[in-house]
N, C-alpha and C positions, 0 to 999 in steps of 0.2 A: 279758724283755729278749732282743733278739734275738742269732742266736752270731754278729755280729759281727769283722771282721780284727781284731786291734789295735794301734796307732800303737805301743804301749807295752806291757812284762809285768813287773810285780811281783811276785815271790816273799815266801812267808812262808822264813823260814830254815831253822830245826830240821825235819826232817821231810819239807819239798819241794823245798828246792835243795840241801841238804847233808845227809849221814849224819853227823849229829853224837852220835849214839845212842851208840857204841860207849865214845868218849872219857869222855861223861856216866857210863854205866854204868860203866866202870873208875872212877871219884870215888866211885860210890854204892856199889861193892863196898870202897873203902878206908875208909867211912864206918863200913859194917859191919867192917870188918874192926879199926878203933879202937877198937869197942866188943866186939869177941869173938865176933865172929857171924860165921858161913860166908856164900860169898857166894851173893849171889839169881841166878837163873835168866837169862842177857842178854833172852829177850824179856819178862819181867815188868818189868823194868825198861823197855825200849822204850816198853810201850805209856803211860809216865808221862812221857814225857822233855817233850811239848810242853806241860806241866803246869807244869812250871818245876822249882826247886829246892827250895819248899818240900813240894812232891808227891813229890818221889825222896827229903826226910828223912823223911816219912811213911810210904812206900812199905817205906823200909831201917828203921826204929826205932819204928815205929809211934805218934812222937811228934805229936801235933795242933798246926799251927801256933797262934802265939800266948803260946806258955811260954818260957821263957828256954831250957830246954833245949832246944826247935826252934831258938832263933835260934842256939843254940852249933852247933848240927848244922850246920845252914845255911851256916853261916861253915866249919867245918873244909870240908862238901862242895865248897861252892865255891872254896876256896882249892886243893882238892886239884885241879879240874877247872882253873883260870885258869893252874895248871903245868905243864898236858901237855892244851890246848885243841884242837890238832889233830895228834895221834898218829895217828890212826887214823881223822881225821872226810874224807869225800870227797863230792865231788859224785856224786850219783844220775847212775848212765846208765840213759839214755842222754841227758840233761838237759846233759851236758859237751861232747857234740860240737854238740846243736844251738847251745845258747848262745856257743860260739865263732863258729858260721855267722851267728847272732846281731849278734853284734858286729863281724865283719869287714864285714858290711852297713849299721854303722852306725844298725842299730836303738835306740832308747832301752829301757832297762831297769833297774829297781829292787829295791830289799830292804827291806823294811818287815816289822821283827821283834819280839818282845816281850821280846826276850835284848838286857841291857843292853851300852854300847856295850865297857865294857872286856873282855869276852870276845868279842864280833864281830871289833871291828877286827885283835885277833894272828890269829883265824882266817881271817878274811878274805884277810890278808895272806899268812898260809902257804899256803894256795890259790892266791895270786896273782889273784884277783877284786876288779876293779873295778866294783860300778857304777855309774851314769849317778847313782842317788841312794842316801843310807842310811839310816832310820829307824829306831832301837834305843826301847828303852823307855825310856831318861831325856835324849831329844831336848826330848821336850815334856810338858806339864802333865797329857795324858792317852794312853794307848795304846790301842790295840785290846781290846775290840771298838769303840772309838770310831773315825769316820773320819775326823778328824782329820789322823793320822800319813799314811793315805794322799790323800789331799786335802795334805798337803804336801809328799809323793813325786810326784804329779803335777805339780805346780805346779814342782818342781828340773827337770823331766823339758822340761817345757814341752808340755805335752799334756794333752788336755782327760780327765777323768774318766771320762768315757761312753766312750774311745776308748783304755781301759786294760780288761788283765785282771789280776787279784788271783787270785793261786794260792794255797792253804793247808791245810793236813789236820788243822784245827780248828775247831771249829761260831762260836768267836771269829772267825778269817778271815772266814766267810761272812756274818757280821751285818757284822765293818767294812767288806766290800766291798759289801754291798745298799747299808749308807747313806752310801755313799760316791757312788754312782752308777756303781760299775763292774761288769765282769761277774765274778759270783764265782765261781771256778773250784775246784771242791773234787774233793782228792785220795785214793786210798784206802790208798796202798802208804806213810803216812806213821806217824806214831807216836800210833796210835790204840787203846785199850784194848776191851779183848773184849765190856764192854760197853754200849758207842761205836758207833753203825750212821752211817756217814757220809754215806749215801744218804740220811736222814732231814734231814740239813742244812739250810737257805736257800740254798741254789747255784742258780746256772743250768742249769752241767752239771758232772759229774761224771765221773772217770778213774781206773778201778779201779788201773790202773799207772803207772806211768812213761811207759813205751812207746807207750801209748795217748795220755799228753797230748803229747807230744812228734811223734805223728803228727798231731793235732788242730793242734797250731804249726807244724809243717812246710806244711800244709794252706792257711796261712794266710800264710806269710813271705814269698811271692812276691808278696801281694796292696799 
């Protein structure tokens, strides 16, 4: 697929449009810490966070999901994260200044996440982040890596498929946006485990940093 301007850009959540890591890891250190255990390392935790919740009880307890005692985990973790959702979580720069330039141009722009909607929307909101559309994981019947959720971010957006990019810093991302028919944009600087080579992907192209996609969209916003 070729690189393409795009009418449109999609973000994955955790990992490429927001540092939501920090706030996760405080929940996954108070998990441990209900259970008597010192806390874990902040980047060992990082590299779990786009894993979901039941990877951070595994992670902190070494419980396998599926037992009753993961789903208890699960439930204290997340109750603990849904209380203090954005303490600490920020937009990636240099990701904040473009997407303001973004928006004042009246570009279209989406979020198509696999974090369900009741932890999005308070964080979204303490952000002050609107997008154009939102896609959480219990919108619809299936998520990502299905394209689905994006094929219906497009379609809120009013823009065709082929004329969006899908950003994401999970090998999940890069399969929903192949078969979605957009270009799949994979990130390196997101929350990827040591060993995770994100270069090995399905992407298009690839952006070891921030900085780098954020000049690769600069590149293209005038077009």
């Amino acid at each position: 697929m070729c690189r393409s301007a795009p009418h449109a850009v999609i973000f994955d959540l955790d990992g490429t449009l927001v540092d939501t890591a920090p706030d996760l890891a405080a929940a996954t250190n108070a998990l441990r810490a209900h259970h008597g255990l010192a806390a874990l390392p902040f980047e060992q935790i990082r590299g779990q966070v786009s894993n979901g919740g039941s990877a951070l009880v595994t992670l902190a307890l070494g419980l396998e999901n599926g037992s009753d005692e993961h789903e208890q985990a699960r439930d204290f973790l997340l109750n603990a994260y849904e209380q203090k959702v954005a303490v600490h979580s920020r937009l990636f720069s240099p990701l904040d200044v473009w997407l303001h330039a973004w928006q004042e141009s009246a570009r279209p722009w989406g979020i198509v996440t696999n974090k369900p909607r009741r932890y999005t929307v308070p964080l979204l909101d303490a952000l002050a982040l609107t997008p154009g559309t939102l896609l959480c994981a219990d919108d619809l019947s299936v998520k990502k890596p299905a394209p689905e959720p994006l094929w219906e971010a497009a379609r809120q957006l009013g823009v065709a498929p082929e004329r969006c990019w899908y950003i994401g810093d999970h090998v999940r991302d890069m399969q929903a946006a192949r078969a979605a028919g957009m270009l799949a944009v994979a990130v390196g600087y997101g929350y990827i485990s040591e060993e995770d080579d994100y270069q090995q992907w399905p992407a298009d192209v690839w952006f070891a940093t921030c900085e780098e996609l954020v000049a690769a969209l600069d590149d293209h916003r005038s077009q």
